[in-house]
C-alpha positions in Angstrom: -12.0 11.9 -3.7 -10.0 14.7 -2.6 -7.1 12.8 -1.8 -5.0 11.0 -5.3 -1.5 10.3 -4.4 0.7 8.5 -6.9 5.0 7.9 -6.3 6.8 6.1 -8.5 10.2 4.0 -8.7 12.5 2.2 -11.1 14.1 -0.8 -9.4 16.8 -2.4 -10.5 15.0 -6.3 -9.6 12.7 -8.3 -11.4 9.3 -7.7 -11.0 8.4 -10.9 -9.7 11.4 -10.2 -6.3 10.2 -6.5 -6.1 6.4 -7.5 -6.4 6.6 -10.9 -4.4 7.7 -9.0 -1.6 5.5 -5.5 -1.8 2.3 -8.0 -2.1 3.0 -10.0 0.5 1.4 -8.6 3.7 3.4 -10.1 6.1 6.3 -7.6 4.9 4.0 -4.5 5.5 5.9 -3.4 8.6 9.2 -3.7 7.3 8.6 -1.2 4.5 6.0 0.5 4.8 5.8 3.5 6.4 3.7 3.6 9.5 2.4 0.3 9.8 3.5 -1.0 12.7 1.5 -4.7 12.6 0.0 -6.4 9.6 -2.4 -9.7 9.8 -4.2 -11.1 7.4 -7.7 -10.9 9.5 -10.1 -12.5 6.6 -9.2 -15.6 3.9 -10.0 -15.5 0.2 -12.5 -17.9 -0.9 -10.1 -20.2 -1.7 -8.4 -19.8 1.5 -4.8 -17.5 2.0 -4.4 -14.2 -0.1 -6.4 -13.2 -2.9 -9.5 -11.2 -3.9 -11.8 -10.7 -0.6 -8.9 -11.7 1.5 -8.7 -8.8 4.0 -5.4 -7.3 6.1 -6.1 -5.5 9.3 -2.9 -2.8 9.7 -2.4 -0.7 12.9 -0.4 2.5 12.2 0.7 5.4 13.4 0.0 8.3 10.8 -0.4 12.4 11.8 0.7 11.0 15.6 -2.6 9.4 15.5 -2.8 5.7 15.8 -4.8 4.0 13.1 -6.7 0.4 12.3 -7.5 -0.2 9.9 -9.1 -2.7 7.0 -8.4 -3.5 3.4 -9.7 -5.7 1.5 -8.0 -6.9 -2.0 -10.2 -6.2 -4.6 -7.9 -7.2 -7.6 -4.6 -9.3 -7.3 -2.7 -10.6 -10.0 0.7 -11.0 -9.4 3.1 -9.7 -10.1 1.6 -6.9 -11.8 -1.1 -5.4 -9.3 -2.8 -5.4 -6.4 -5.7 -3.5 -5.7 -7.3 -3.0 -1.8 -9.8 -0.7 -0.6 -10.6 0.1 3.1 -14.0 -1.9 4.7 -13.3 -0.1 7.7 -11.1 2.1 9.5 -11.1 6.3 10.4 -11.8 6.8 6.5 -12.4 5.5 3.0 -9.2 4.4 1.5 -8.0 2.7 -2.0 -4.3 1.4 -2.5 -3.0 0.2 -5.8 0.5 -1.2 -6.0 1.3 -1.8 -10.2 4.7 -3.1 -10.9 5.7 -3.3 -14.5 8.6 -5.2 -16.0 11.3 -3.1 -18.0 14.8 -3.4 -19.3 16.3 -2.4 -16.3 14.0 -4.0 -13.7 10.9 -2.8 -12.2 8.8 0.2 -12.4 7.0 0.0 -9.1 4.1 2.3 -8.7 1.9 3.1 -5.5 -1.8 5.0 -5.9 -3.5 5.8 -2.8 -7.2 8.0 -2.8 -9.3 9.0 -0.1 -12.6 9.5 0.7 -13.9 12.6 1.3 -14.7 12.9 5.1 -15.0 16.3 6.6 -11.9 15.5 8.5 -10.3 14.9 5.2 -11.6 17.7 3.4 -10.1 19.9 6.0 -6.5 18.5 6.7 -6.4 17.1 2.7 -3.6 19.6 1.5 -1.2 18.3 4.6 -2.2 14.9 4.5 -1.4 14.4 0.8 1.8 16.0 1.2 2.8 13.5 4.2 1.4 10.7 2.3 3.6 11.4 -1.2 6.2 11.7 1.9 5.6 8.7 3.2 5.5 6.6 -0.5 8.4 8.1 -1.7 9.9 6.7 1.4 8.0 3.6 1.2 9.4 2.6 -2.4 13.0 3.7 -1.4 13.0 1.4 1.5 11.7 -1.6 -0.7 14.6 -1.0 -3.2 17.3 -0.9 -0.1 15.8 -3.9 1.7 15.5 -5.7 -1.7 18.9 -5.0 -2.8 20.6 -6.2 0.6 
């Protein structure tokens, strides 16, 4: 895939605040750069979030206005979740890993591409706007956490 883009974050909360919150779809808009509307368009098979639940997000990325779908393919809070795209302008895989240490929580987001033609040919800009966009991401999960 020719887009790998992973930012990372020590915050000072337990994993289970910092992960409780980053996992829960509902909060997407608030922190998460972008997304402008989250909703949770498909149950798991036992009903609410969980592996094969899927999230529809609507963002706005490049000025371009994206929709998007990801389903969770591995959940197990609150260490991970893992989603990968079932439909939107490209193939897409997010992994969120938040791991406990002394002084809180080392929060971790992964995201990889497919390779589309588009990508291939804007992939140097878009990754750098996408490590942008984490590293902005996790900053505004600390501050909103730490109100």
């Amino acid at each position: 895939m020719p887009l790998d883009v992973t930012v990372e974050r020590l915050i000072p909360l337990p994993p289970e605040t910092v992960a409780g919150y980053a996992m829960d779809w509902r909060h997407d808009p608030e922190w998460t750069q972008g997304i402008r509307r989250a909703a949770l368009t498909r149950e798991a098979e036992g009903g609410g979030f969980g592996p094969g639940a899927e999230v529809t997000r609507t963002a706005h990325f490049l000025g371009r206005r994206m929709v998007y779908v990801l389903r969770v393919a591995g959940y197990d809070p609150p260490r991970m979740l893992d989603m990968v795209s079932v439909a939107g302008p490209m193939p897409m895989h997010v992994t969120y890993t938040f791991e406990p240490t002394q002084s809180g929580t080392f929060a971790r987001i992964r995201v990889r591409g497919g390779s589309t033609s588009y990508l291939r040919f804007v992939a140097p800009l878009m990754a750098r706007q996408v490590r942008a966009s984490l590293v902005k991401d996790l900053r505004d999960l600390e501050a909103r956490l730490s109100r």
